[in-house]
BARO-297825 format. One record per residue: residue number from 1; residue in one letter; x, y, z of N, C-alpha, C, O, CB in turn. Coordinates in steps of 0.001 Angstrom, whole numbers. Glycine has a CB too. Layout:
% residues N
(atom NUM 'A' (X Y Z) (X Y Z) (X Y Z) (X Y Z) (X Y Z))
...
***
This chain:
% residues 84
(atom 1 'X' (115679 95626 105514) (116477 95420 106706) (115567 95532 107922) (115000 96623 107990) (117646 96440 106782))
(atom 2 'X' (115259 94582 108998) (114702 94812 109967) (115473 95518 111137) (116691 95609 111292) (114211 93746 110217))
(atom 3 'X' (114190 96118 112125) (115117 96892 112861) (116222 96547 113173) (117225 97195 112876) (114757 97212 113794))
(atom 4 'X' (116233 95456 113834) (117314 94826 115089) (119117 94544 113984) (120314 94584 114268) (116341 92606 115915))
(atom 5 'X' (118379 94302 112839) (119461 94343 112125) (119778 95945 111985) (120663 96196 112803) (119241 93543 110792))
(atom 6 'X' (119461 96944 111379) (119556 98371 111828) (120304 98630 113156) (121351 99276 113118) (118169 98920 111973))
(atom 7 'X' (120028 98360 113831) (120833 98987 115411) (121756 98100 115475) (122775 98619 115932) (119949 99003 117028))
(atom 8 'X' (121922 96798 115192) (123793 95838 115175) (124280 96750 114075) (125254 97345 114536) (123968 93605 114494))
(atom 9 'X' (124015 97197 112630) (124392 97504 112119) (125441 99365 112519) (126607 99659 112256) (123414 97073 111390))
(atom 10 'X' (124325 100199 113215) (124854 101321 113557) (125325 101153 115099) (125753 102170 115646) (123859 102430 113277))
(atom 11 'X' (125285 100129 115731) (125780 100118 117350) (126279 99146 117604) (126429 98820 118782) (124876 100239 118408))
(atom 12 'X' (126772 98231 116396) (127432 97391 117337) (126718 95461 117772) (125519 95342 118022) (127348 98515 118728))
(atom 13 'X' (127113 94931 117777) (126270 93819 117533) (125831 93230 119131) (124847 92569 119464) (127148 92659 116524))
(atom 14 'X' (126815 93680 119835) (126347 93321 121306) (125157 94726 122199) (125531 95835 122582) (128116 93136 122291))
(atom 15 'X' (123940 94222 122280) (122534 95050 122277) (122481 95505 123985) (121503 96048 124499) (120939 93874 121698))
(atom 16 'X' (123904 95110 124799) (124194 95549 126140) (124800 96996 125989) (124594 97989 126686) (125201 94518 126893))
(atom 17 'X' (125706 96816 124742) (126728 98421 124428) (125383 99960 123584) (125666 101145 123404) (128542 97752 122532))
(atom 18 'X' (124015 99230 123271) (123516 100339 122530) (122800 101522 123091) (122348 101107 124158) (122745 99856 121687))
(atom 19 'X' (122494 102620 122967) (122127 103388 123581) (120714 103359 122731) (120380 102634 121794) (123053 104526 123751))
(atom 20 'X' (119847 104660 123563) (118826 104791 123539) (118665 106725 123594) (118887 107383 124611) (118301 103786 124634))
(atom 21 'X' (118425 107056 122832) (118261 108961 123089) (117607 109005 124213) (117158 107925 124597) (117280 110009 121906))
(atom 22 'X' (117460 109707 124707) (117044 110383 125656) (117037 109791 127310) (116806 110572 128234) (115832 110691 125154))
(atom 23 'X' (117297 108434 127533) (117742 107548 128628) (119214 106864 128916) (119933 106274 128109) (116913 106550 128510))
(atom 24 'X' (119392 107066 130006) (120718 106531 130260) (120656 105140 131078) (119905 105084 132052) (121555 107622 131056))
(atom 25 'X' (121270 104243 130783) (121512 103041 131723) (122132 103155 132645) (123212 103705 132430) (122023 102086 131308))
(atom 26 'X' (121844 102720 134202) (122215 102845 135484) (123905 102242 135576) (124644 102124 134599) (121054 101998 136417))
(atom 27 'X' (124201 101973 136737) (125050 101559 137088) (125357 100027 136570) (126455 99530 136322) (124929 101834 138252))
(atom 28 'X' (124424 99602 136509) (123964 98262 136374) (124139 97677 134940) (124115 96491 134612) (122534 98216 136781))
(atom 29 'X' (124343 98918 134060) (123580 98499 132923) (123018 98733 132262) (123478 98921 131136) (123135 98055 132875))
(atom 30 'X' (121203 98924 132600) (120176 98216 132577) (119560 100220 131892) (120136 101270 132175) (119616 97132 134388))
(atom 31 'X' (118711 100112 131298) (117462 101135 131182) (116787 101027 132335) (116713 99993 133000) (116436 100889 130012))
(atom 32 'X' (116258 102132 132614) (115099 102584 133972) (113914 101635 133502) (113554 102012 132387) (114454 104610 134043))
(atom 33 'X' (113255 100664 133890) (111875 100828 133480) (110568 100984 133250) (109650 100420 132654) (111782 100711 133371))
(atom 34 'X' (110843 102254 134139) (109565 103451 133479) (110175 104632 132584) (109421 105589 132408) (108680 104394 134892))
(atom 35 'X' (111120 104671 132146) (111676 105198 130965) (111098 104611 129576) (110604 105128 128574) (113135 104966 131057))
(atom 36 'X' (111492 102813 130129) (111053 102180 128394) (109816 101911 128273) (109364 101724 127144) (111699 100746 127860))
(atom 37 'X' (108784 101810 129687) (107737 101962 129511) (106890 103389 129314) (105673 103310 129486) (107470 101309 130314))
(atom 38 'X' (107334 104409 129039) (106755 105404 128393) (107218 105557 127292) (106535 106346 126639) (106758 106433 128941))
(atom 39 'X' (108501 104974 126497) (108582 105117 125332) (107964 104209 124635) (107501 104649 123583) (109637 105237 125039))
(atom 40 'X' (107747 102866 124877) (106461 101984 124505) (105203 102541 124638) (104299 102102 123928) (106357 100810 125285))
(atom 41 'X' (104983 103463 125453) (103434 104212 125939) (103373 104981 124406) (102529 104782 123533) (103474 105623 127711))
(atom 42 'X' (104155 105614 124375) (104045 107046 123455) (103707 106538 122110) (102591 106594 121595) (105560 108038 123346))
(atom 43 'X' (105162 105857 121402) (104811 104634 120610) (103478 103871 119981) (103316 103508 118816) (105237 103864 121293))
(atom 44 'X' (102827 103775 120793) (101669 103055 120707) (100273 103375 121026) (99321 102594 121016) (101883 102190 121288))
(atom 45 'X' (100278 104982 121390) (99099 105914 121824) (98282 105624 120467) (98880 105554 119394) (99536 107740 122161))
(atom 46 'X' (96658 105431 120578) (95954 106328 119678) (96763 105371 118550) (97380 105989 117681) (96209 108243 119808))
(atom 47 'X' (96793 104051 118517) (97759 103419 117247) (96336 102977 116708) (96400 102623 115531) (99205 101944 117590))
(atom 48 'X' (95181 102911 117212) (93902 102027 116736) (93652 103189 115416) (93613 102910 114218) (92308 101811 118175))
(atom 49 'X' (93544 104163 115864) (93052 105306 114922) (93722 105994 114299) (93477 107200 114258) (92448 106130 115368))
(atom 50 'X' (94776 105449 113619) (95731 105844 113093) (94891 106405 111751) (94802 107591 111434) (96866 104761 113014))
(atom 51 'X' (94300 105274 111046) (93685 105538 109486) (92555 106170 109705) (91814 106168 108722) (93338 104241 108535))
(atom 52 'X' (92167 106691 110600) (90458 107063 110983) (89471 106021 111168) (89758 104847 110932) (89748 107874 109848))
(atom 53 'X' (88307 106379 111583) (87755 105128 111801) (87204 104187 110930) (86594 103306 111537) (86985 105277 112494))
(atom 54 'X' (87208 104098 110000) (86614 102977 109117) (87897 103138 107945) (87283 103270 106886) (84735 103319 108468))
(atom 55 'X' (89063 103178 107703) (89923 103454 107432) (90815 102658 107613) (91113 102523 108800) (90027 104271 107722))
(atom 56 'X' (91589 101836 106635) (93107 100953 106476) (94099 101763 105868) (93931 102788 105207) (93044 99567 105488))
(atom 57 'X' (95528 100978 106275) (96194 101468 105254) (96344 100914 103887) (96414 99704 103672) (97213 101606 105670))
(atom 58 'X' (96392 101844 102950) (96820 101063 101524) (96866 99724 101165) (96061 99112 100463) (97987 101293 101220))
(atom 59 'X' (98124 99216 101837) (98752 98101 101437) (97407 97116 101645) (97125 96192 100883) (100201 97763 102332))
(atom 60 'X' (96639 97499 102826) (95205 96442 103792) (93972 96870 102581) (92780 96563 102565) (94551 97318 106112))
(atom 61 'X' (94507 97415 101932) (92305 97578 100781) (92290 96743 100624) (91403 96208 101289) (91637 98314 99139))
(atom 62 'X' (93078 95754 99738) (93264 94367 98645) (91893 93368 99628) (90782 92905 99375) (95541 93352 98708))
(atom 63 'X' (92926 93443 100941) (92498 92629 101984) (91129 92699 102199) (90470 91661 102158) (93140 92908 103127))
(atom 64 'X' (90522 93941 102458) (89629 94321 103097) (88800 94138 102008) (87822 93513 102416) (89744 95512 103770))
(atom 65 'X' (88701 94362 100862) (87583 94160 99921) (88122 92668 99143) (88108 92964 97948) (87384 95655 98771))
(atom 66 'X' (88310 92080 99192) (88527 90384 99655) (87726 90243 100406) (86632 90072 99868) (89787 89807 100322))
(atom 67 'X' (87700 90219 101828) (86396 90287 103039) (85542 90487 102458) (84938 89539 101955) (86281 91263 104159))
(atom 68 'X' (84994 92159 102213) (83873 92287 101842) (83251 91480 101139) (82082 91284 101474) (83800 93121 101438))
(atom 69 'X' (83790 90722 99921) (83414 90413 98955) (82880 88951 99090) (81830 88466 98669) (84336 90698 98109))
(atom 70 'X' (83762 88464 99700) (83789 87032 100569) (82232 87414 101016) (81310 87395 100200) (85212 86807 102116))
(atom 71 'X' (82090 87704 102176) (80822 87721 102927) (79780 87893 102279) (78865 87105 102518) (80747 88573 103819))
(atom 72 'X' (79553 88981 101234) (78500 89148 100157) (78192 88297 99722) (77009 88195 99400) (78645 89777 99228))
(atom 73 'X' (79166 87177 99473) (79071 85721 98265) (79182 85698 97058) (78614 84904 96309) (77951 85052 98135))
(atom 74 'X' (80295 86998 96595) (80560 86808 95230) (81607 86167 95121) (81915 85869 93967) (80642 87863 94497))
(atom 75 'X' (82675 85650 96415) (83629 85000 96475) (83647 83823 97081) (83292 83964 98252) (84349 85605 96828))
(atom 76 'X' (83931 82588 96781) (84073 81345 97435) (85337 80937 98347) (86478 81273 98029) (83975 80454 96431))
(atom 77 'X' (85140 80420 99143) (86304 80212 100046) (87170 79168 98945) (86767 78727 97869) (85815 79456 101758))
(atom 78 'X' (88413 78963 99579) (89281 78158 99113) (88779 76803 99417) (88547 76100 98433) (90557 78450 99605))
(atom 79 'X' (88541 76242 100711) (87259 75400 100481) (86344 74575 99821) (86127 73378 99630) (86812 75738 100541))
(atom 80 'X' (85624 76325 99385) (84477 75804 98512) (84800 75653 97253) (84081 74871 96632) (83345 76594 98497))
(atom 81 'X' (85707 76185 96645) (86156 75926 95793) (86499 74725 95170) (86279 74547 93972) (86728 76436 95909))
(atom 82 'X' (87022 73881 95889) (88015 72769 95592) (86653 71507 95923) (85746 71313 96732) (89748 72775 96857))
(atom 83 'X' (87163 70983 94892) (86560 69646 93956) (86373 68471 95189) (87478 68395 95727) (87921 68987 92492))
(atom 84 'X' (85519 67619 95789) (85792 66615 96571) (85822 65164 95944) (86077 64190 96652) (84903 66716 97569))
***
């Protein structure tokens, strides 16, 4: 389930009626926004170094030693592979 489906699901399908913890919408409406821009700030601090520095997550090894392997030249591109 992606988010946006998640929040129609628990709030409601119109995304004017949903709330947000810790911020309130003005008169207007509307979120403050330097409210949603510090919750995007926070969110996204320090997101580079999440795995440490030479460090992926899990799901990214496959990937990453694919690369490696590629560049070494024990792997051929799709490319090079294919017959002309």
């Amino acid at each position: 389930m992606t988010a946006l489906a998640g929040l129609a699901k628990t709030q409601g399908k119109d995304p004017k009626t949903w709330t947000i913890p810790g911020i309130q919408r003005s008169q207007t409406g509307r979120f403050d926004d330097q409210d949603l821009a510090k919750i995007l700030s926070d969110a996204t601090e320090e997101v580079a170094g999440a795995f440490g520095a030479n460090g992926s997550p899990a799901v990214m090894r496959v990937i990453d030693v694919l690369g490696m392997a590629a560049v070494s030249g024990s792997l051929s591109s799709t490319l090079e592979s294919c017959s002309h």
